[in-house]
N, C-alpha and C positions, 0 to 999 in steps of 0.2 A: 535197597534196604527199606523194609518198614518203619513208620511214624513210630510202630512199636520196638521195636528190635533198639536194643542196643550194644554197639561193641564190647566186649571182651577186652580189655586192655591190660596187658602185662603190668603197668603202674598202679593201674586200681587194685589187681588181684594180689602184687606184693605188698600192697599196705594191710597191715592187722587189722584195720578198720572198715575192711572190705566185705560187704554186704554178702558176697557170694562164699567167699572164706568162711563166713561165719553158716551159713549155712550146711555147705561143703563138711565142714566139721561136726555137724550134728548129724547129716545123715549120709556123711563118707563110710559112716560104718556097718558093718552086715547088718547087726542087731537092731541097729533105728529102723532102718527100711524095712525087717520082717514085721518088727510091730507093726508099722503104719502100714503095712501090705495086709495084715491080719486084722486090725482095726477098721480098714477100709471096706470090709466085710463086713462087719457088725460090731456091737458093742460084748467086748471077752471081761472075763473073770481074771483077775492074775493067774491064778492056777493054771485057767485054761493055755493062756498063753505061754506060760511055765512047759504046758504038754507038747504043745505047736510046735514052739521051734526047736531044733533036735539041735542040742550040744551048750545052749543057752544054763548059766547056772543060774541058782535065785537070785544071787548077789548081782549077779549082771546084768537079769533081768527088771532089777528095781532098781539100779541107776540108771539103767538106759529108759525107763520110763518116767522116774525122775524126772530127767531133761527134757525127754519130748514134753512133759507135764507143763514145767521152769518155761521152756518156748512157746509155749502156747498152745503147741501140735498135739494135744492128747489133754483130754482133761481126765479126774478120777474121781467117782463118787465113792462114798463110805455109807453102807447099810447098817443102819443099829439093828444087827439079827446076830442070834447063836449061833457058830461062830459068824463073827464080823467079815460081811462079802465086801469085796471092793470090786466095781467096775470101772473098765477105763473104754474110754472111745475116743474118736479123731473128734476136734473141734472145726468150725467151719474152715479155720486157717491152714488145719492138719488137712481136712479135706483138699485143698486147693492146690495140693504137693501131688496127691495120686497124679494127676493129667503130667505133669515132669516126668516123673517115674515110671509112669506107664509108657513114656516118649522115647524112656532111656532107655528102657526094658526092650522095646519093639525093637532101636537103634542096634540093641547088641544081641537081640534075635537075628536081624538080617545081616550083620556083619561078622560073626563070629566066623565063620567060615573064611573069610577075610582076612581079618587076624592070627587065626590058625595058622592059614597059607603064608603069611608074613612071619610068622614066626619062626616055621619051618624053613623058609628061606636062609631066616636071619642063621637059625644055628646050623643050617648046612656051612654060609662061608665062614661063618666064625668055628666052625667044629674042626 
């Protein structure tokens, strides 16, 4: 094990005060990761990313950017122009999530086949 690496412990991860919980929670959901998938792109419009993600409502889409906002992961300027632009883009912090997510991404590209097979096992004996 690396000087870096650190365990996973079933005790840390049931305390609410769990570092990775807490993150887990913010970006356990479809809509965090499509922002900061989108974001990590370049810097969007609300609107635009209102177009992006297909089934996303406004309402959902300004709390979920809320938060990433609230975490640090996103920040959002306001342009004094007619109508008033908002842009949002990833902060250095937001940036430092893609290399994860691009890790987990890869992980369940080369596994999904995997699971597929596992799964089909599973509900053949249980079927």
């Amino acid at each position: 094990m690396s000087a870096r690496h650190t365990p996973v412990r079933l005790a840390d991860v049931q305390d609410e005060d769990c570092p990775t919980r807490e993150v887990l929670d913010r970006v356990g959901d479809k809509w965090s990761v499509l922002v900061i998938v989108l974001l990590g792109e370049r810097t969007h419009r609300f609107s635009e990313l209102h177009r992006a993600i297909d089934g996303i409502s406004q309402r959902m889409l300004t709390l979920t950017v809320r938060a990433l906002e609230r975490d640090g992961l996103v920040s959002r300027t306001v342009h004094a122009s007619v109508p008033p632009r908002v842009d949002y883009r990833l902060t250095d912090l937001g940036r430092s999530l893609l290399a994860p997510l691009e890790a987990l991404n890869a992980w369940a590209v080369e596994h999904r086949g995997d699971i597929q097979a596992a799964r089909d096992e599973h509900d053949r004996r249980s079927g």
